[in-house]
N, CA, C and O atoms as a MOPAC input file, in Angstrom:
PM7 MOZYME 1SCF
protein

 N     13.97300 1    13.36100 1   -52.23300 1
 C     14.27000 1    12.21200 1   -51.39300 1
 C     12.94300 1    11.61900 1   -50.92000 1
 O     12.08100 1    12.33100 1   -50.40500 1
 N     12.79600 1    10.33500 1   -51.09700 1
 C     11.94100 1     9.87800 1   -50.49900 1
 C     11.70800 1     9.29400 1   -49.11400 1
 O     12.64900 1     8.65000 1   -48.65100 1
 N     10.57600 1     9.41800 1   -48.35800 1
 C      9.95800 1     8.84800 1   -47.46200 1
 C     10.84500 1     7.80600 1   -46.65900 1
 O     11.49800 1     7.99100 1   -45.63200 1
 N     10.65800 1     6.48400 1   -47.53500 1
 C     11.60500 1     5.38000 1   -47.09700 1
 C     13.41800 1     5.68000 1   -47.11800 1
 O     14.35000 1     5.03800 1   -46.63300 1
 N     13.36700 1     6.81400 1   -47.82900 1
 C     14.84100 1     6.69300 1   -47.51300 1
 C     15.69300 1     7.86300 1   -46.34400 1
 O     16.83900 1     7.93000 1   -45.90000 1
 N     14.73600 1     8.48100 1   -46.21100 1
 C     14.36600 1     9.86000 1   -45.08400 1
 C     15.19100 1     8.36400 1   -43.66100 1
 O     16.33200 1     8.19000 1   -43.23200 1
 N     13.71200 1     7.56700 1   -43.38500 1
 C     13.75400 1     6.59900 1   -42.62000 1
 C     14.67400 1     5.82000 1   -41.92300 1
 O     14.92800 1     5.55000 1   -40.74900 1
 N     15.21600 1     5.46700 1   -43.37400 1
 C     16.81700 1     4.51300 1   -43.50000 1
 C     18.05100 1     5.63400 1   -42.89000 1
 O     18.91600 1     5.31900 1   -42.07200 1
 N     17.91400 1     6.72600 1   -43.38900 1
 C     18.92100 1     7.62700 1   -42.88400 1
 C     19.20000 1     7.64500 1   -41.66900 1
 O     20.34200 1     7.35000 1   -41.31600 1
 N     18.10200 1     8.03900 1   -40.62700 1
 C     18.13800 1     8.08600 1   -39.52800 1
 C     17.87300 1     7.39100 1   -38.56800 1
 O     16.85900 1     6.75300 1   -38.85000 1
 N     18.42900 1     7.01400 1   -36.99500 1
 C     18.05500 1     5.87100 1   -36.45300 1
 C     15.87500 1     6.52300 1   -36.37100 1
 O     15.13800 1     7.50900 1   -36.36800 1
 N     15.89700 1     5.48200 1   -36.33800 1
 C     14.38500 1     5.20000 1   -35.82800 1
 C     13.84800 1     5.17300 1   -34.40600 1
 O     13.82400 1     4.09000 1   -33.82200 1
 N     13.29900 1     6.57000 1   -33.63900 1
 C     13.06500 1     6.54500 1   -32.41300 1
 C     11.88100 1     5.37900 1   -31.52800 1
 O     11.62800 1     5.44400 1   -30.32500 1
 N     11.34300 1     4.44600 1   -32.43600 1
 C     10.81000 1     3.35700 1   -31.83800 1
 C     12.06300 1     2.20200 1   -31.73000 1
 O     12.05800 1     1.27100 1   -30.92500 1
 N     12.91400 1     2.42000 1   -32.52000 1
 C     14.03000 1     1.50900 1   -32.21600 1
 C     14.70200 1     1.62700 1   -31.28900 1
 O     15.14900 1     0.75700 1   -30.54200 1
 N     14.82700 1     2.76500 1   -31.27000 1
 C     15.95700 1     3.44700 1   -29.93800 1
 C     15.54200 1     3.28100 1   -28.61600 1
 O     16.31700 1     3.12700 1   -27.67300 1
 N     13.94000 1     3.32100 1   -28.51600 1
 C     13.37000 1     3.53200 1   -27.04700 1
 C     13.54700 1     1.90700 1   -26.94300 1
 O     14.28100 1     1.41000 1   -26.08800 1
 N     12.81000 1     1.12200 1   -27.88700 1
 C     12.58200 1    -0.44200 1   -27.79500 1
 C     14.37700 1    -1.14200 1   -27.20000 1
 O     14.57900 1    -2.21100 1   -26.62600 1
 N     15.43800 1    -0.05400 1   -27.61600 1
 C     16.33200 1    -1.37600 1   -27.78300 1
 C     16.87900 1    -1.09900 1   -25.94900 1
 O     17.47700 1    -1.84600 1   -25.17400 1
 N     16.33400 1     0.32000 1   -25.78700 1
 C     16.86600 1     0.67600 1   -24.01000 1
 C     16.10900 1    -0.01600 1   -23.14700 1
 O     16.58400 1    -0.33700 1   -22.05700 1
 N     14.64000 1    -0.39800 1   -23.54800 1
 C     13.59200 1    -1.09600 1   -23.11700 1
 C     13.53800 1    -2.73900 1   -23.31100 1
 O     12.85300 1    -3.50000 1   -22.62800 1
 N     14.30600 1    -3.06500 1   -24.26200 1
 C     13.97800 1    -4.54000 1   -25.29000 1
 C     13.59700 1    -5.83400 1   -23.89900 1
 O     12.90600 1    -6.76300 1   -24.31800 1
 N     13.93100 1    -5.91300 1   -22.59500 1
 C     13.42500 1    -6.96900 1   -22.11500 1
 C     12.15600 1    -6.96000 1   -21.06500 1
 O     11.59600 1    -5.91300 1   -20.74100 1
 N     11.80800 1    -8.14300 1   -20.61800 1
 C     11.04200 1    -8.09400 1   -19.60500 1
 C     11.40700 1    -7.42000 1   -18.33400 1
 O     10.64500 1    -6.52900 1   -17.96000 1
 N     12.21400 1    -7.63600 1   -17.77000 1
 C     13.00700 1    -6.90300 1   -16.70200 1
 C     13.24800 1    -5.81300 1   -16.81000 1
 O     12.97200 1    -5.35700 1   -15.70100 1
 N     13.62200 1    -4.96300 1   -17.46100 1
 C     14.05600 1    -3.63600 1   -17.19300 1
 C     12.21000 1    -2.86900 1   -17.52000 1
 O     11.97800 1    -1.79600 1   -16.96300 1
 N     11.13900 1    -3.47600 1   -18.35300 1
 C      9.97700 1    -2.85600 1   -18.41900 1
 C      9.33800 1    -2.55200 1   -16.77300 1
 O      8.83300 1    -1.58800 1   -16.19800 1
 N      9.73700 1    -4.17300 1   -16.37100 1
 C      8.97000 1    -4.37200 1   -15.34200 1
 C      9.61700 1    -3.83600 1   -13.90800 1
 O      8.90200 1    -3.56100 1   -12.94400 1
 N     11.29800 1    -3.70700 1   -13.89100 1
 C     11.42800 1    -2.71200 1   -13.08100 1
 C     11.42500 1    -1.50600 1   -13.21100 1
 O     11.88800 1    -0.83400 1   -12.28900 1
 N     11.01400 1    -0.99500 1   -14.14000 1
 C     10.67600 1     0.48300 1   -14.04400 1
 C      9.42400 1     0.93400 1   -13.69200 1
 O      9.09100 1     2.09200 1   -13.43900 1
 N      8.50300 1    -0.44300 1   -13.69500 1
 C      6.74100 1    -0.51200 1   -12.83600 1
 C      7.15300 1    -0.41600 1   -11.86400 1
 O      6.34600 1     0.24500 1   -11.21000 1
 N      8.15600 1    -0.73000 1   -11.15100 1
 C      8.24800 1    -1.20200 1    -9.76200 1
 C      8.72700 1     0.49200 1    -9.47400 1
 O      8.10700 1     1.04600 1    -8.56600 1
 N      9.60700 1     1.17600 1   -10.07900 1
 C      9.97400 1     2.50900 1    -9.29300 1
 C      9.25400 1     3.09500 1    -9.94200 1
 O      9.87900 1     4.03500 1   -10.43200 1
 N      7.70000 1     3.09500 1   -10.42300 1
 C      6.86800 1     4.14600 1   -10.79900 1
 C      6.39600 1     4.22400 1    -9.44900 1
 O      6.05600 1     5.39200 1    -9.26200 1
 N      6.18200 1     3.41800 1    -8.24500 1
 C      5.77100 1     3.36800 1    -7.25300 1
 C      6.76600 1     3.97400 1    -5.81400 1
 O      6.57200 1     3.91900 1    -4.59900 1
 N      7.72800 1     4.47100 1    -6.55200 1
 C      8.71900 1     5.44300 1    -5.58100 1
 C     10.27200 1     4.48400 1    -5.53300 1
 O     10.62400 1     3.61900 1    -6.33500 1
 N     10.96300 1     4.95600 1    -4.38300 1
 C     12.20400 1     4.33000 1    -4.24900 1
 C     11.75000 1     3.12700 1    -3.73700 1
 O     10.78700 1     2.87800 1    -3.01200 1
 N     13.29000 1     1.84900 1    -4.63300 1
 C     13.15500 1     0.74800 1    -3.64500 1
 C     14.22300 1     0.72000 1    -3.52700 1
 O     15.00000 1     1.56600 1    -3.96800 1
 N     14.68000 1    -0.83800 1    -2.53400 1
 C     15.62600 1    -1.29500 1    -2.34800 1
 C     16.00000 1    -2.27900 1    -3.38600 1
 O     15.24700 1    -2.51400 1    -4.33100 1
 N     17.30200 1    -2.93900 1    -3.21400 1
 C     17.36500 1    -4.16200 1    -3.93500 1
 C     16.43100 1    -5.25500 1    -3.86600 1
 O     15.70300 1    -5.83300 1    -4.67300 1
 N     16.75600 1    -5.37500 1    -2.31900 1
 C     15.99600 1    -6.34600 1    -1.50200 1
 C     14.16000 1    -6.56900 1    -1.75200 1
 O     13.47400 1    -7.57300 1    -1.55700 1
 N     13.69900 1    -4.95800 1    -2.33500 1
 C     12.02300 1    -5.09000 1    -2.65300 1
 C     11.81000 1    -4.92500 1    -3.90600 1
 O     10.71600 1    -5.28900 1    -4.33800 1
 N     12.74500 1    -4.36200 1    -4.78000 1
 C     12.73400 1    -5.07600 1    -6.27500 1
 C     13.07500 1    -6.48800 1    -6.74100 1
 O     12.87500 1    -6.85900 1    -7.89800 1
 N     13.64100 1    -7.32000 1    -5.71000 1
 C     13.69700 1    -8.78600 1    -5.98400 1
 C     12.38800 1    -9.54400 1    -5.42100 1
 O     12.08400 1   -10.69100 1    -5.74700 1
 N     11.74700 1    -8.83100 1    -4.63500 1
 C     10.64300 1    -9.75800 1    -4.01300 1
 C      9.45200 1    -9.69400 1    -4.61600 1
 O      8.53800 1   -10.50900 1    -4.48400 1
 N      9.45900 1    -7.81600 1    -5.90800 1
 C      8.59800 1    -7.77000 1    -6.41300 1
 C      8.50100 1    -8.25200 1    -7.66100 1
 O      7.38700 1    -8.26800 1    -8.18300 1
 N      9.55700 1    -8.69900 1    -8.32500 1
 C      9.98000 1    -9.33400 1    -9.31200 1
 C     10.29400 1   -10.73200 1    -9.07600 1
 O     11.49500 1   -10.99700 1    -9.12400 1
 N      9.36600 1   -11.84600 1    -8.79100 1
 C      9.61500 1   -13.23600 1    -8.50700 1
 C     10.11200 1   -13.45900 1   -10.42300 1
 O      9.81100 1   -12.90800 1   -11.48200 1
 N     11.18200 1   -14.80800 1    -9.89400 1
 C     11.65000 1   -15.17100 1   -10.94100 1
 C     12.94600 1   -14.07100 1   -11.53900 1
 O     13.22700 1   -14.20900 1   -12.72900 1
 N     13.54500 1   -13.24600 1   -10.92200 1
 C     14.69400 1   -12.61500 1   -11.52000 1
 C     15.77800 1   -12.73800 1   -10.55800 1
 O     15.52000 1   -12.41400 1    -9.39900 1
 N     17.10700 1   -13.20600 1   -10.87800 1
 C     18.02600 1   -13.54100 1   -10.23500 1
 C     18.55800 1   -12.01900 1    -9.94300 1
 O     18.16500 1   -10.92900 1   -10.35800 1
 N     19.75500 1   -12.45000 1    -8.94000 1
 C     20.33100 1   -10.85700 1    -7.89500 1
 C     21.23300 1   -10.50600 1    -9.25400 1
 O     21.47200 1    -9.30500 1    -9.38500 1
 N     21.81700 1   -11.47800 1   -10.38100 1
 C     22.71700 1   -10.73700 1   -11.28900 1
 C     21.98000 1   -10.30300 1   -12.15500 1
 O     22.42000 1    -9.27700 1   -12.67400 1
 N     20.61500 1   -10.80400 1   -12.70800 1
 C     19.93900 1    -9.94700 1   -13.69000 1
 C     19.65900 1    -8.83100 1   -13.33900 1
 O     20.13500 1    -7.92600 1   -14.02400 1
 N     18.79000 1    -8.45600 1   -12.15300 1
 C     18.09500 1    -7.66000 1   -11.98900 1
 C     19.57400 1    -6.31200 1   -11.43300 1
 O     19.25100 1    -5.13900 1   -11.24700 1
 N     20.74100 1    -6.67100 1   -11.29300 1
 C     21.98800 1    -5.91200 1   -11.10900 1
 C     22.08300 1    -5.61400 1   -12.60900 1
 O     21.86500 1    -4.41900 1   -12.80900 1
 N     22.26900 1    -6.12100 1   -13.43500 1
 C     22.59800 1    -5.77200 1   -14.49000 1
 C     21.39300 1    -4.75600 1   -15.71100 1
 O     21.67000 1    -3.88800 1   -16.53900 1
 N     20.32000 1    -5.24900 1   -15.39200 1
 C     19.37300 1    -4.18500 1   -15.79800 1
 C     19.24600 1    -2.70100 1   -15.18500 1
 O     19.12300 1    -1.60600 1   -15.73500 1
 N     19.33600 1    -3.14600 1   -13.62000 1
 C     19.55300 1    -1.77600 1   -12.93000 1
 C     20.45000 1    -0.75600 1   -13.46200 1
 O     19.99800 1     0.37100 1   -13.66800 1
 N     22.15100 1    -1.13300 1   -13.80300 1
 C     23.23400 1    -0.75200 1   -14.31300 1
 C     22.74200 1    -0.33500 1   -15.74800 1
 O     23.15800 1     0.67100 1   -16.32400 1
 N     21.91300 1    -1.11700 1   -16.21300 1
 C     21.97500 1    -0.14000 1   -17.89000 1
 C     21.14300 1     0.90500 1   -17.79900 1
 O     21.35500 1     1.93400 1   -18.43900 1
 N     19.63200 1     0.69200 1   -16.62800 1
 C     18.88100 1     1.40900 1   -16.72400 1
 C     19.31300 1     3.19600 1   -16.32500 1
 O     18.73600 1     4.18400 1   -16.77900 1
 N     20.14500 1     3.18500 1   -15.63700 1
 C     21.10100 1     3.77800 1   -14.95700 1
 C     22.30100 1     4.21900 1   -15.98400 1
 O     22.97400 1     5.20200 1   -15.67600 1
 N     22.45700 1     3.82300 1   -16.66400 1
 C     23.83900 1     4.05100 1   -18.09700 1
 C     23.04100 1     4.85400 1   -19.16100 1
 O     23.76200 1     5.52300 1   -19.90200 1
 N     21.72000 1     4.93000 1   -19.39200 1
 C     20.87400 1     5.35000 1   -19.95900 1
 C     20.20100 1     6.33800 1   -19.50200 1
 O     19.50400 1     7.01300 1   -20.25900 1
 N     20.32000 1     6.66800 1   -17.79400 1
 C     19.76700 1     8.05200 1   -17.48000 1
 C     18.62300 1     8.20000 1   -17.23700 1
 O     18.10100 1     9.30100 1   -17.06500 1
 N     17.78500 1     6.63200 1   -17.15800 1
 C     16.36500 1     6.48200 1   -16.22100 1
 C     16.47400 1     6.26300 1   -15.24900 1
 O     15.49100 1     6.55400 1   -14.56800 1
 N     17.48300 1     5.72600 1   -14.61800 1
 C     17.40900 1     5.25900 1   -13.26300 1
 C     18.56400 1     5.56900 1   -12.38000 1
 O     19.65000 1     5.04000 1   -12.61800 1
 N     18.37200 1     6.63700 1   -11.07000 1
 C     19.44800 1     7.02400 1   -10.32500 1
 C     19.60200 1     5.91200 1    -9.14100 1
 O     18.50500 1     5.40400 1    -8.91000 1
 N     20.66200 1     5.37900 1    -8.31200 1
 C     21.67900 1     4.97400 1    -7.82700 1
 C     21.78500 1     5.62600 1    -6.63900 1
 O     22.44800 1     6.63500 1    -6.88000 1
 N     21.39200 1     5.59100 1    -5.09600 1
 C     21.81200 1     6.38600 1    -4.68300 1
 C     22.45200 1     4.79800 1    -3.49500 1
 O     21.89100 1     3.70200 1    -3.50400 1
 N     23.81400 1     5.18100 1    -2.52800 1
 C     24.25300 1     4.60800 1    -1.84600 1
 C     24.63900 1     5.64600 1    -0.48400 1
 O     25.33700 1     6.66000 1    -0.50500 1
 N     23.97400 1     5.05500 1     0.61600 1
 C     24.21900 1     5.51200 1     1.61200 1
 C     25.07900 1     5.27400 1     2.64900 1
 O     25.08100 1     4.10700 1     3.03900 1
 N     25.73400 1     5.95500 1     3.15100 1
 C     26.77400 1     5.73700 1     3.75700 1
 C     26.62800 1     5.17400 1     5.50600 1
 O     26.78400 1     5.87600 1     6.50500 1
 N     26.25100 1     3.56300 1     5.44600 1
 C     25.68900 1     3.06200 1     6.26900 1
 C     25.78900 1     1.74400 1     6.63100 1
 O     25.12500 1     0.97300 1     5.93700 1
 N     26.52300 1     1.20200 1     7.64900 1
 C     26.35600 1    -0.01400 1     7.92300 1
 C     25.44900 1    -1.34300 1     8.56100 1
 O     25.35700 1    -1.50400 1     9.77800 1
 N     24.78200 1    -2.28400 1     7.54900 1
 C     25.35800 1    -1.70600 1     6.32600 1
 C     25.20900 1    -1.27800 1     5.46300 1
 O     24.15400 1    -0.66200 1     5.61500 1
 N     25.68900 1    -1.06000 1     4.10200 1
 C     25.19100 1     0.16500 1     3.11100 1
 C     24.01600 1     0.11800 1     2.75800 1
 O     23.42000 1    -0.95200 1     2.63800 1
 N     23.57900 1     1.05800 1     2.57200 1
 C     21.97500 1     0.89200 1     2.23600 1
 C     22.02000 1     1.78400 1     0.51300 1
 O     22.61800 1     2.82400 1     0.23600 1
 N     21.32000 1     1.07100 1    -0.22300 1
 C     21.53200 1     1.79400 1    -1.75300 1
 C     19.84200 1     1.34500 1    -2.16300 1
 O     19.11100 1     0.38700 1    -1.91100 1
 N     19.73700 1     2.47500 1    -2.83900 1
 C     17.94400 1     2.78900 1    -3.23100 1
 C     18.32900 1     3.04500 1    -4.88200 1
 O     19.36600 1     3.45900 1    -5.39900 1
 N     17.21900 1     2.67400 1    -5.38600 1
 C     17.22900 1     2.90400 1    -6.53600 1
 C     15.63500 1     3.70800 1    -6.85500 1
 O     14.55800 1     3.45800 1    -6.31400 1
 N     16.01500 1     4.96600 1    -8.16300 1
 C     14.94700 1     5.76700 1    -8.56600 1
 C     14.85900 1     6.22000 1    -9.63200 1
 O     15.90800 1     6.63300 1   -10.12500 1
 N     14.05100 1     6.29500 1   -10.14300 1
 C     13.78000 1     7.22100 1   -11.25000 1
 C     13.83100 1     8.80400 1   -11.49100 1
 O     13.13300 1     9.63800 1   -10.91400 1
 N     14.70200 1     9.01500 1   -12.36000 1
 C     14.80400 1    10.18700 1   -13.04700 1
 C     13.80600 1    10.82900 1   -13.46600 1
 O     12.73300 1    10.24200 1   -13.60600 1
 N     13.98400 1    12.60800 1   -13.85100 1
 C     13.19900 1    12.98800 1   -14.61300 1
 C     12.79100 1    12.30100 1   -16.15600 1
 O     11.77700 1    12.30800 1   -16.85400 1
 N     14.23200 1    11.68000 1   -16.28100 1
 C     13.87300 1    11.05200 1   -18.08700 1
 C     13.60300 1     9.68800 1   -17.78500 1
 O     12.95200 1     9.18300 1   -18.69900 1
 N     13.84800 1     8.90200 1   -16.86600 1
 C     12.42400 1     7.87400 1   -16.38500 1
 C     11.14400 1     8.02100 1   -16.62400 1
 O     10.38700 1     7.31200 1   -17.28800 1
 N     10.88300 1     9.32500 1   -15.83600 1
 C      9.36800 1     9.55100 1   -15.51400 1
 C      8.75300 1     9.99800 1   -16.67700 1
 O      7.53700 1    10.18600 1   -16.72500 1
 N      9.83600 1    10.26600 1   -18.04500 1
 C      8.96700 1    10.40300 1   -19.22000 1
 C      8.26900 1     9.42100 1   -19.69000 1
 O      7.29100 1     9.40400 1   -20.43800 1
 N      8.76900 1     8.73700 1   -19.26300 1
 C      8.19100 1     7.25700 1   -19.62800 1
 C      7.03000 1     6.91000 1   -18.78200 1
 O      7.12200 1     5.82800 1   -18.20200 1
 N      6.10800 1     7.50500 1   -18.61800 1
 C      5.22300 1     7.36900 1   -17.44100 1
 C      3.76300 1     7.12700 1   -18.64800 1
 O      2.98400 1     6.25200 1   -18.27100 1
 N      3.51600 1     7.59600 1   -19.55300 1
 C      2.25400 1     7.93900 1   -20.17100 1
 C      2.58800 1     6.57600 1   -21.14200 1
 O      1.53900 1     6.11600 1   -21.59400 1
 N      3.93200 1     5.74200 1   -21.61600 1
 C      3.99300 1     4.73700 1   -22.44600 1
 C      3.70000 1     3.49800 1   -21.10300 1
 O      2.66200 1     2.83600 1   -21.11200 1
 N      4.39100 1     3.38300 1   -20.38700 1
 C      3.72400 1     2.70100 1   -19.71800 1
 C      2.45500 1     2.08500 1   -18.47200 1
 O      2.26200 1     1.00800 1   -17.90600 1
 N      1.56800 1     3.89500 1   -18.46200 1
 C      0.42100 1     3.64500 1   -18.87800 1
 C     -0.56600 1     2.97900 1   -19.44600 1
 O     -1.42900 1     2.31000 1   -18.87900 1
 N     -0.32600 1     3.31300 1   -21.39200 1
 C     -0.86900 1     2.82900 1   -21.99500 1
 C     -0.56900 1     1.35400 1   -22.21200 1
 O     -1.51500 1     0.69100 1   -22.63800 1
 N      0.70100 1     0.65800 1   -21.97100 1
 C      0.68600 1    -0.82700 1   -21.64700 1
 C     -0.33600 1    -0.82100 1   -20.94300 1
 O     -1.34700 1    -1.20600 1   -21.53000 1
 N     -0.48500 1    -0.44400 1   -19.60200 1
 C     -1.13100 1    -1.38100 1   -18.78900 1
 C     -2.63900 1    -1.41600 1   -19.19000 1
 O     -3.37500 1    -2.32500 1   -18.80600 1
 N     -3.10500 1    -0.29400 1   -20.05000 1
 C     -4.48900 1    -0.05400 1   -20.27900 1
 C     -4.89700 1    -1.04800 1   -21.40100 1
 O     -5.83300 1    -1.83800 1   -21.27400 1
 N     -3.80600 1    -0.90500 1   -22.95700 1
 C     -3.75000 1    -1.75200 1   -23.68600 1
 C     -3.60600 1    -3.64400 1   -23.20900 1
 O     -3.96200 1    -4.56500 1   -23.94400 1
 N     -3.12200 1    -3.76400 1   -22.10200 1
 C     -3.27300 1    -5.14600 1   -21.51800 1
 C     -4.24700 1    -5.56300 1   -20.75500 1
 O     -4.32800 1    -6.76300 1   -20.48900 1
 N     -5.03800 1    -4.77200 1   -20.33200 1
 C     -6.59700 1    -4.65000 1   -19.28000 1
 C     -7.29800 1    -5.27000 1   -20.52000 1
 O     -7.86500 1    -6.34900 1   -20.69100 1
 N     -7.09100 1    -4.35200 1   -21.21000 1
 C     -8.39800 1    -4.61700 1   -22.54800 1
 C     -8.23300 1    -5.61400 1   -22.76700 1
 O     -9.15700 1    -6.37400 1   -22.47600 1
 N     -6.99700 1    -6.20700 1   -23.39500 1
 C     -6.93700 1    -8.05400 1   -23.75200 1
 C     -7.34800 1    -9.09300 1   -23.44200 1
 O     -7.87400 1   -10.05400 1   -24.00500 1
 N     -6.96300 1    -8.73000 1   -22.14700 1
 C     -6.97800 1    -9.57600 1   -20.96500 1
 C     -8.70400 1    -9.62400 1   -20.36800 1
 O     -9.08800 1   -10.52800 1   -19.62600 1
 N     -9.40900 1    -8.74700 1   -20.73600 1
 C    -10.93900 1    -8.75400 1   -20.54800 1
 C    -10.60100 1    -8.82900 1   -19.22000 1
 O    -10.32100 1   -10.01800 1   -19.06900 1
 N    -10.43800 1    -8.18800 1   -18.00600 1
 C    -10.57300 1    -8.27100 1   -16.82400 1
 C    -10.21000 1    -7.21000 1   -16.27500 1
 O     -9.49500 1    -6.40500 1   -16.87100 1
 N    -10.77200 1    -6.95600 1   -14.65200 1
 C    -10.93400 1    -5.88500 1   -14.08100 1
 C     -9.37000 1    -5.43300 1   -13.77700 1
 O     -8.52400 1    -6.26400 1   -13.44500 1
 N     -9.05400 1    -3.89600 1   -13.94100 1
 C     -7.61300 1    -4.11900 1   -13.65700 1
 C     -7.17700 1    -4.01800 1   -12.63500 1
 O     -7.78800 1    -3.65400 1   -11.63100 1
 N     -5.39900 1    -4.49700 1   -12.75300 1
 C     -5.11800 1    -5.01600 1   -11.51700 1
 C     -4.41500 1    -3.86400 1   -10.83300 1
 O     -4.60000 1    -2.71000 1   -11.22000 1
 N     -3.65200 1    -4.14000 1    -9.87100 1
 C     -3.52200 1    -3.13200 1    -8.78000 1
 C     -2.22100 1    -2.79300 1    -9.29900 1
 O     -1.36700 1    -3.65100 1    -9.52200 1
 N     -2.02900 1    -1.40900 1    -9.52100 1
 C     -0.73500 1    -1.07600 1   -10.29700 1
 C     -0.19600 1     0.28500 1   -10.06900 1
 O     -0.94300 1     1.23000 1    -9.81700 1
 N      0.83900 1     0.37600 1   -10.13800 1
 C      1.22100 1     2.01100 1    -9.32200 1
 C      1.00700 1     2.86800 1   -10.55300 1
 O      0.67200 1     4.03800 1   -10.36300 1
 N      1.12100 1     2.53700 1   -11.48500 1
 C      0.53100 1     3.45900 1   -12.76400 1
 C     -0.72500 1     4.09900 1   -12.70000 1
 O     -0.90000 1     5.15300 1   -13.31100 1
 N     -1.95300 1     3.38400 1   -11.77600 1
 C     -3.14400 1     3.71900 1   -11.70900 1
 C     -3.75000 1     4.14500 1   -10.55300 1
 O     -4.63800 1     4.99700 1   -10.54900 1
 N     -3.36900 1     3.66300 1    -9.68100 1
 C     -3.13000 1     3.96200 1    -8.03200 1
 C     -2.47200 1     5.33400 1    -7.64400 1
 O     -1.26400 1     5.56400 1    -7.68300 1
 N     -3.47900 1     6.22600 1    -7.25800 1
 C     -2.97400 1     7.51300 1    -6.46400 1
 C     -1.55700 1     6.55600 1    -5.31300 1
 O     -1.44000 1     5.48400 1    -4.71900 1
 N     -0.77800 1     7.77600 1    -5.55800 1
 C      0.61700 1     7.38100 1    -4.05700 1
 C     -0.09500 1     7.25700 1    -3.13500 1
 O     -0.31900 1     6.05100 1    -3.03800 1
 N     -0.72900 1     7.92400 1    -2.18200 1
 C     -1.51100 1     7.94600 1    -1.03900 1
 C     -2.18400 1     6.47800 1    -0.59000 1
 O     -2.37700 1     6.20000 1     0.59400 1
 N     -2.41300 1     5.85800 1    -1.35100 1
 C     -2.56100 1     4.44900 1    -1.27600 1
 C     -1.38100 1     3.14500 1    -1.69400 1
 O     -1.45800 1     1.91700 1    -1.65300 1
 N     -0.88900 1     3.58000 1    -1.87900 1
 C     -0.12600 1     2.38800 1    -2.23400 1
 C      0.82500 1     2.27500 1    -0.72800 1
 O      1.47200 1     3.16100 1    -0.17000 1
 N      0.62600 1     0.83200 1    -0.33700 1
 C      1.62700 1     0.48400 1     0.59500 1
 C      3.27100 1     0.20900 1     0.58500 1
 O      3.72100 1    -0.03500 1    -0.53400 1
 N      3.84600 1     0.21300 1     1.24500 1
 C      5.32900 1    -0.02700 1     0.97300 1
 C      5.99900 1    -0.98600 1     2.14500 1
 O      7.19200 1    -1.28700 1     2.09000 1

């Protein structure tokens, strides 16, 4: 059996990660909870330009997929946080190397990012 057909057989694990990953939004909120729990309310403010149903609906897959936990507190009124999983946080060294691979492009000093930033500093 050959090579290319080894390939064809099986799904393709750059496909698989790309298609749980495939938009801007769900990359970029998962930057946002590399930096700990948020709210709704501070994943929309950190994400200018994403409406309350997108960024609901990425949450929900990210979450259907087992990167991202859901928690709702029993509080009026409710208060619900969103976080990353252990199989989130695998994803910690790929999106890394985004941000390193985009420094370089971009020829400029990099920017302030919870990927690179000890916790101890980062504000909330």
């Amino acid at each position: 059996m050959s090579m290319a057909k080894a390939c064809i057989d099986v799904q393709c694990p750059i496909q698989f990660v790309v298609d749980l990953l495939g938009n801007k939004w769900s990359i970029l909120l998962l930057r946002e909870l590399f930096g700990g729990d948020r709210r709704t309310h501070e994943l929309l403010a950190a994400l200018p330009g994403v409406s309350t149903k997108t960024l609901t609906q990425r949450l929900r897959e990210l979450e259907a997929h087992g990167l991202v936990e859901r928690r709702v507190y029993a509080e009026v009124p409710p208060r619900v946080e969103y976080s990353l999983t252990p199989k989130g946080q695998q994803l910690q060294p790929v999106m890394a190397a985004l941000h390193q691979v985009g420094s370089q492009w971009l020829a400029q000093d990099p920017c302030f990012c919870v990927l690179n930033t000890p916790p101890w500093l980062i504000e909330r």
